[in-house]
N, C-alpha and C positions, 0 to 999 in steps of 0.2 A: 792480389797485391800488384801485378803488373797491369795488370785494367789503368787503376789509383793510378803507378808511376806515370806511364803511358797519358793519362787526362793530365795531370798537373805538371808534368817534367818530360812532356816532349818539345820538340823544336817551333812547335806552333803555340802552345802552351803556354813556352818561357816567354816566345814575346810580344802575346796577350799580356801575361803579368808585366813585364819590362814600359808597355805602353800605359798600363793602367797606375804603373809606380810612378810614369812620367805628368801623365795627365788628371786626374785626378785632385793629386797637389796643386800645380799648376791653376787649376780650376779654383781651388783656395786661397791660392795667392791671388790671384784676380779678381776673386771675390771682396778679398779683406782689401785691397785696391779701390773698390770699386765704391765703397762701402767709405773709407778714408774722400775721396770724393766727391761724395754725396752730403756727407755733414762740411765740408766747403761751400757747398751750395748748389751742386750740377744736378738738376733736377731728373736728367735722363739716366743718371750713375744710381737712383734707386732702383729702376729695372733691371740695370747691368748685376746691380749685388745681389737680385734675388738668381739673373737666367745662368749666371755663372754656377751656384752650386746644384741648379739643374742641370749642366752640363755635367759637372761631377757623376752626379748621381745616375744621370742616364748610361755615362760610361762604365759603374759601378755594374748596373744593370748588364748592359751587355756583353759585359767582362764574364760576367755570372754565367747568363746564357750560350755566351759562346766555347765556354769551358766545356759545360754538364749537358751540349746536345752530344747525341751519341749519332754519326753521322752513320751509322751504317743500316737505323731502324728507322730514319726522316728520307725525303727525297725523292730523288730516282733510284738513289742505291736499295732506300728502304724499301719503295715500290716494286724494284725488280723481286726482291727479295719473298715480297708476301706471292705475288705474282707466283715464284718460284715453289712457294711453300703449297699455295693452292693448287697448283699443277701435281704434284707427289698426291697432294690431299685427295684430287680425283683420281689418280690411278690404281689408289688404296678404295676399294668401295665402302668399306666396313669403318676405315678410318677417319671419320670429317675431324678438323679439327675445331669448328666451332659448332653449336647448334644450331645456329642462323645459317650455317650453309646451305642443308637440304631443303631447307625448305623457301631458300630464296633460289633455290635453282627449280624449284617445280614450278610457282609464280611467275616465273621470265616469260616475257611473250617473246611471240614470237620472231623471229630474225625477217628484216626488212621485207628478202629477197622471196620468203617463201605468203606472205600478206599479196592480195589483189588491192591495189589503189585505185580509185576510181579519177583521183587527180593525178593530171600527169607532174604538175610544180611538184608536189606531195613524194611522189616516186622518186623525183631528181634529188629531191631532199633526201631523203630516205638511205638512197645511191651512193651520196657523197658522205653522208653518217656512218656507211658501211664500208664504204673506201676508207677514210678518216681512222675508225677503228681497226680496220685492218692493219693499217700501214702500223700502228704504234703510237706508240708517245712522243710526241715534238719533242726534240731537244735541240741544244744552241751548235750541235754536230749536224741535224738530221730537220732541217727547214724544214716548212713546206711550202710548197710554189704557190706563189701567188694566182691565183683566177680571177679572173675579172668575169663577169660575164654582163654582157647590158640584154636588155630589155628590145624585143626587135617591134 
């Protein structure tokens, strides 16, 4: 019951619905505008009457979706999360939580560092795969520095 309250009656919630009370209609009123216009004779007012209750409809849409995403299993939050869940998951030997786990962890080749490259580009590539992953996941907290490199 406070999941419900919490989706439909919290402060982000109410004014999603408050925008979609506003807009929406709006979109209808414009429509039927647009519509009244076109049998005047404005021949650009029959597109305007159809893109208007697309507009409607797309905010009908979003309104939807941005109710019923559950932000804590999408994203980075969700990501940390499974991250999280798989870290437990290996320290439990006995415990996998999926089937596909063990046996995409026997399949994994091997890590860059411990591979002979016979190209040294291939290597630097390899290098920076391994830096890249190391470091984590980009977020719009945690950049990553630009590198230029040119061609000598």
């Amino acid at each position: 019951m406070a999941d419900v309250r919490e989706r439909w009656l919290s402060g982000r919630a109410v004014s999603l619905h408050a925008a979609a009370l506003v807009f929406v209609p709006g979109c209808a009123l414009a429509a039927w505008w647009q519509i009244g216009r076109a049998q005047d004779g404005n021949q650009l007012s029959y597109f305007y009457s159809v893109m208007w209750p697309a507009f409607g409809l797309l905010a009908l849409y979003f309104w939807w979706l941005l109710i019923h995403t559950d932000y804590d299993n999408v994203g980075l939050k969700g990501m940390r999360r499974q991250q999280a869940q798989a870290a437990v998951a290996d320290d439990a030997p006995g415990e996998a939580t999926s089937p596909v786990a063990p046996a995409a962890a026997a399949e994994a080749p091997a890590p860059a560092a411990d591979m002979e490259v016979d190209d040294p580009e291939l290597a630097a590539y390899n290098a920076r795969l391994a830096e890249l992953s190391a470091a984590g996941p980009k977020t719009w907290r945690k950049k990553e520095p630009v590198v230029v490199r040119r061609a000598q």
